[in-house]
RONU-849657 format. One record per residue (C-alpha): x, y, z; residue in one letter. Coordinates in pm, 1 decimal, m for minus. Example, Ala and Ser with C-alpha at 12.3 -4.5 7.8 and 13.67 -1.06 7.14 Angstrom:
BEGIN
1230.0 m450.0 780.0 A
1367.0 m106.0 714.0 S
This chain:
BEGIN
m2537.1 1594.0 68.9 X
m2203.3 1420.9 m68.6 X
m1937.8 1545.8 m220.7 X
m1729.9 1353.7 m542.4 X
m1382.8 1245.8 m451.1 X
m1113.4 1131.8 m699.9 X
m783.6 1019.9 m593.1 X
m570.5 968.3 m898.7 X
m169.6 896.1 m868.9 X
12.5 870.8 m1192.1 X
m18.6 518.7 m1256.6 X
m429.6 526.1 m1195.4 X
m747.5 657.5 m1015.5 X
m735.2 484.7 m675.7 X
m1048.8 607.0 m602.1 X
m1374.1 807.1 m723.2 X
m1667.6 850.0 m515.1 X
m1948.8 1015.4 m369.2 X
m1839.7 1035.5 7.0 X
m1891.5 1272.6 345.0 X
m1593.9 1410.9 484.8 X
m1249.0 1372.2 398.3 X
m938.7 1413.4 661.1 X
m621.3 1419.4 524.2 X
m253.5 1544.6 610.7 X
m153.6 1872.2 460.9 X
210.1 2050.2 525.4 X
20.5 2279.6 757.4 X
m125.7 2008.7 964.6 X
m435.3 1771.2 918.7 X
m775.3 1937.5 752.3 X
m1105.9 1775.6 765.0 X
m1307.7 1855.6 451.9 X
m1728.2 1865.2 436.1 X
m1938.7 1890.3 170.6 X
m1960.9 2283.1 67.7 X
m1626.5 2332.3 197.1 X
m1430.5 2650.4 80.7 X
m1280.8 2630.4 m248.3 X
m841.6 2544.2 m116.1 X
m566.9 2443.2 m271.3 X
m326.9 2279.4 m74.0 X
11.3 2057.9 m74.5 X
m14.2 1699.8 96.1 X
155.7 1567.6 349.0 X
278.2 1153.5 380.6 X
16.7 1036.0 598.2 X
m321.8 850.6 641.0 X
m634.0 1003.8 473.1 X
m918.5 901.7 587.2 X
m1246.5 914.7 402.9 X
m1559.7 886.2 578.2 X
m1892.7 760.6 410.9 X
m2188.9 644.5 583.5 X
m2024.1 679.7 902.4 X
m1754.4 427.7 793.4 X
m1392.9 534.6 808.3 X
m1186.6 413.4 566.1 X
m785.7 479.3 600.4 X
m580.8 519.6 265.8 X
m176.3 601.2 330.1 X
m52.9 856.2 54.8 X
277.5 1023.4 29.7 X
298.2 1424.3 m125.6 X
87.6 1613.7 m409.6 X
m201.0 1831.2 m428.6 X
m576.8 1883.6 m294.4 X
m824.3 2057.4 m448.2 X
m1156.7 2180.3 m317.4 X
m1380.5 2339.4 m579.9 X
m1752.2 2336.7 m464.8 X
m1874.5 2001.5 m370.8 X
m1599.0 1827.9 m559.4 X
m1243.1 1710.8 m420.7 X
m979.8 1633.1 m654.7 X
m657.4 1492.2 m501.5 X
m303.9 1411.3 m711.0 X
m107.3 1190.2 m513.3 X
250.0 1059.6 m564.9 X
156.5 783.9 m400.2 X
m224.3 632.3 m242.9 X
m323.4 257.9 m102.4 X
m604.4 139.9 m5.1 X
m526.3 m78.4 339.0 X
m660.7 m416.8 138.7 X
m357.9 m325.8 m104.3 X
m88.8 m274.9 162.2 X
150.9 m610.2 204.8 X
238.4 m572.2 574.3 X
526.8 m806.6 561.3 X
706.0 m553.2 280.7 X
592.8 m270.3 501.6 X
742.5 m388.1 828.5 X
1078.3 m448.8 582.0 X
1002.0 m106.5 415.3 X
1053.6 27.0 745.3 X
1403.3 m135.4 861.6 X
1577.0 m70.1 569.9 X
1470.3 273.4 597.0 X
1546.3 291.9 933.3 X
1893.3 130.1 860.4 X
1933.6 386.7 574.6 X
1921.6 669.1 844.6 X
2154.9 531.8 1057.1 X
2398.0 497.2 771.7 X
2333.7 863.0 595.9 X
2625.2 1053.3 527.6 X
2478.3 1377.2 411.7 X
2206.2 1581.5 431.0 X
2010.7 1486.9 128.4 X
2019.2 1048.8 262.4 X
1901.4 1170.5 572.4 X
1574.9 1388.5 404.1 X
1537.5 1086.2 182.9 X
1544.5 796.4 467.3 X
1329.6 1016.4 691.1 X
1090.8 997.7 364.6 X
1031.0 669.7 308.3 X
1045.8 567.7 720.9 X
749.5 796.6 703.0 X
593.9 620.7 432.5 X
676.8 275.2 572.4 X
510.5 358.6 902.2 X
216.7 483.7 734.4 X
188.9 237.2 521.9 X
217.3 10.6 855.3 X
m76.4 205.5 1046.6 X
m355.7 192.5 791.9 X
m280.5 m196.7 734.5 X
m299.7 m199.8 1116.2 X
m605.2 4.0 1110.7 X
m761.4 m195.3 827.4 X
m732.5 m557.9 1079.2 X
m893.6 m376.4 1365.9 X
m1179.8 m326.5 1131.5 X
m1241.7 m629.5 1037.7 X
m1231.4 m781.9 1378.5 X
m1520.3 m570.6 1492.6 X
């Protein structure tokens, strides 16, 4: 038995489907989610979620918001959420120096939180692209 996903970020639903288990990184660590889960609330991590249907796995990076579990239905609000097939990883890899330039170069507190930010979103972003080629040459 399934359970309905939507993934919606403010510019557009990324996704919304019927699918089996959903893993995805929370502030509190990484939860897997099954159909007839508990009803949870919870704030997301930057990360990969992975949703798994028909024992495929498919990676999606996403960056802070909300998940909700009510019943068989899983609702998430992202900031941010791509697909692999919409990651460029050419900007990612350049996503990922200037952030790590940006840390080396932070003068306060608040740079450093914000570098540390989008490095983690730039490596992310760089995993599920890199996830997303070893799929395909299987």
């Amino acid at each position: 038995m399934p359970m309905h996903l939507e993934i919606v970020t403010a510019e557009r639903v990324v996704l919304s489907d019927e699918v089996d288990q959903i893993n995805a990184p929370t502030r509190d660590g990484r939860v897997g989610i099954l159909p007839k889960h508990e009803s949870l609330l919870t704030i997301l991590d930057t990360g990969e979620l992975t949703i798994i249907k028909g024992g495929e796995a498919t990676p999606l990076a996403i960056s802070g918001g909300f998940m909700e579990v009510l019943g068989n239905r899983v609702t998430i609000l992202a900031d941010t959420a791509e697909r692999a097939d919409e990651i460029d990883a050419a900007r990612a890899e350049q996503a990922r120096l200037r952030a790590e330039e940006m840390l080396r170069e932070s003068k306060s507190r608040q740079d450093q939180v914000r570098a540390e930010a989008e490095l983690r979103l730039a490596l992310t972003r760089i995993k599920v692209a890199e996830l997303q080629k070893l799929r395909r040459r299987r």
